[in-house]
C-alpha positions in Angstrom: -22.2 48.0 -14.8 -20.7 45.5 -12.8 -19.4 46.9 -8.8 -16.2 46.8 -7.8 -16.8 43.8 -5.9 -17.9 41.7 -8.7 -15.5 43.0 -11.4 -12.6 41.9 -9.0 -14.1 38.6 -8.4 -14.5 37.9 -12.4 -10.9 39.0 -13.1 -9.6 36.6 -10.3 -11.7 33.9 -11.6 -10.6 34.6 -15.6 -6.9 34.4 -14.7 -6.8 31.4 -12.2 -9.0 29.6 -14.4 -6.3 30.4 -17.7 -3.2 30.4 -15.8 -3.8 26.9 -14.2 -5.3 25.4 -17.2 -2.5 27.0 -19.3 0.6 25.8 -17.4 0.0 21.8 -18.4 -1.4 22.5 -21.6 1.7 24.8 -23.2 4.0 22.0 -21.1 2.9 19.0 -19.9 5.8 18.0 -17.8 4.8 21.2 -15.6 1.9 21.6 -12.8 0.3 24.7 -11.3 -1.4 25.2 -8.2 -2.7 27.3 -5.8 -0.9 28.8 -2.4 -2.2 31.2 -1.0 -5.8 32.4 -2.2 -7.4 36.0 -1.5 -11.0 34.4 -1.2 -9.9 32.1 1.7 -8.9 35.0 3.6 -4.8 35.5 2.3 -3.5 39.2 1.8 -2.8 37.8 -2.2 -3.2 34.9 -4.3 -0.1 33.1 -5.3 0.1 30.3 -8.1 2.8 27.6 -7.7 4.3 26.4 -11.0 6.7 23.0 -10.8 7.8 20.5 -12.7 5.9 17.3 -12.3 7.9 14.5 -10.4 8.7 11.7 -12.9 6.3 9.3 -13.6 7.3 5.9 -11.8 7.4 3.2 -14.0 5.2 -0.3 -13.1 7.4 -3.1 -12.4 7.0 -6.1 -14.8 6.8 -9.7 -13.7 9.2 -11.7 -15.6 8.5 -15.5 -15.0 6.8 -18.1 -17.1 3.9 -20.7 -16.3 4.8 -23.9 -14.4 
């Protein structure tokens, strides 16, 4: 049986690891990311989910040889 401890630490690490790698998948045009984090020492974790800037586009050379 696993201690308190350990059991919270596997729960936290289940759902970080599917919420962040959920977020993109279900819509790419969104991002998650961590805020605040209880293993770093924060009263709570918190998860950021945004849309994703737009992608810039590359400029294009227009010209000819000489």
């Amino acid at each position: 049986m696993l201690d308190t401890g350990r059991l919270h630490f596997l729960q936290h690490f289940v759902y970080t690891t599917l919420t962040l790698s959920a977020v993109p998948l279900l819509n790419k045009d969104y991002s998650a990311r961590f805020v605040r984090t209880m293993c770093t020492g924060d009263r709570q974790c918190e998860i950021k989910i945004e849309k994703k800037p737009p992608a810039e586009k590359k400029e294009e050379k227009v010209g000819g040889k000489t």
